[in-house]
C-alpha positions in Angstrom: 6.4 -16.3 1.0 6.0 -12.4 -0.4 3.0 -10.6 1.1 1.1 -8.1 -0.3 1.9 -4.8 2.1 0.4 -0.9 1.6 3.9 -0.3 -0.6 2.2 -3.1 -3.1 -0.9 -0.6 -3.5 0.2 2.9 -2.2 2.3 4.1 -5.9 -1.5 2.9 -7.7 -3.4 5.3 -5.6 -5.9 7.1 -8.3 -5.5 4.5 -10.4 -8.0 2.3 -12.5 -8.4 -1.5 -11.3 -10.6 -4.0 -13.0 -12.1 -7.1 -11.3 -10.9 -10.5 -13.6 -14.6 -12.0 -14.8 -16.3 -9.0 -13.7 -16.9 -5.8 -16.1 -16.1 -3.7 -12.6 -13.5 -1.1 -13.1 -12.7 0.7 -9.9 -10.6 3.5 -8.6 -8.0 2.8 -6.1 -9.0 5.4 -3.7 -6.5 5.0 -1.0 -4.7 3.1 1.8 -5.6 3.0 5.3 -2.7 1.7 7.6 -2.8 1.0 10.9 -1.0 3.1 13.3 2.0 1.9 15.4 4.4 -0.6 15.5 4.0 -3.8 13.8 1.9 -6.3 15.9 3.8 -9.4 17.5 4.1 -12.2 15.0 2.9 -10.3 12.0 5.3 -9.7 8.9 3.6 -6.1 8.0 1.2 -3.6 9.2 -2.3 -4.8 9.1 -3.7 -2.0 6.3 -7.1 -1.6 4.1 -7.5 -0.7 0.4 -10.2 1.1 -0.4 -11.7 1.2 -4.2 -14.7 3.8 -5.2 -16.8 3.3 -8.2 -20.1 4.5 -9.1 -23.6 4.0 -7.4 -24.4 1.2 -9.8 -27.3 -1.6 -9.0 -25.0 -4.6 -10.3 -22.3 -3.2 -7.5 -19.5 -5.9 -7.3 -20.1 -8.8 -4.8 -17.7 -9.9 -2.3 -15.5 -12.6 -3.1 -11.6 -12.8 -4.5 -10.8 -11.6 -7.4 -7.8 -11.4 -9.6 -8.0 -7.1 -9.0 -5.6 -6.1 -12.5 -4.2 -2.5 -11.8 -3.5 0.2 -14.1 -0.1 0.0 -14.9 0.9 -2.1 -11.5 0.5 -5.5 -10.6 -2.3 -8.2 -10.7 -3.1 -9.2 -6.9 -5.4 -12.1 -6.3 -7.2 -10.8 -3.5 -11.0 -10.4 -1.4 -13.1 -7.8 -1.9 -16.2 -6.7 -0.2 -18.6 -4.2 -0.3 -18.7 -1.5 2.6 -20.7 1.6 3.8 -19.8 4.7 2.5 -21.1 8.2 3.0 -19.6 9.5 -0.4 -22.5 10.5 -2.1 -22.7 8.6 -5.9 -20.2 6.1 -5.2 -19.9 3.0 -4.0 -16.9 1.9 -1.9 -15.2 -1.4 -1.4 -12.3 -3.1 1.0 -9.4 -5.3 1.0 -8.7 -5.7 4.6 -4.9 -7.5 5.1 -4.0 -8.1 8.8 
């Protein structure tokens, strides 16, 4: 089995990813791994991809999604809403552990 790990996301960082069924298109604002060696029994280092898009009512609603990025690969994957304190923006996670 291939996992998704931060290298899958971490060259897309900036880019433009749009949510399969949805008319979302957000930024790929970065990749937050986890510090330290990789935990007992896990294949990777548990990481977080964080997407930013604008302070819009219709926000995109957690679930998985087939997340299509610019010019990289198309990862089915869950996405949820999260707290931000970015003014404007709304930001979303894909936590992988």
């Amino acid at each position: 089995m291939e996992y998704l790990t931060a290298e899958t996301f971490q060259p897309h960082v900036g880019k433009d990813a749009h949510f399969r069924g949805t008319h979302h298109i957000l930024k790929l604002d970065r990749v937050e791994v986890q510090t330290g060696p990789i935990p007992p029994g896990h294949p990777f280092l548990p990481f977080i991809v964080i997407f930013q898009g604008p302070m819009v009512q219709d926000y995109l609603k957690s679930g998985i999604y087939d997340c299509e990025i610019e010019d990289g690969p198309t990862v089915n994957i869950h996405v949820a809403p999260m707290q931000t304190e970015t003014p404007g923006f709304h930001e979303y996670q894909a936590i992988f552990s």
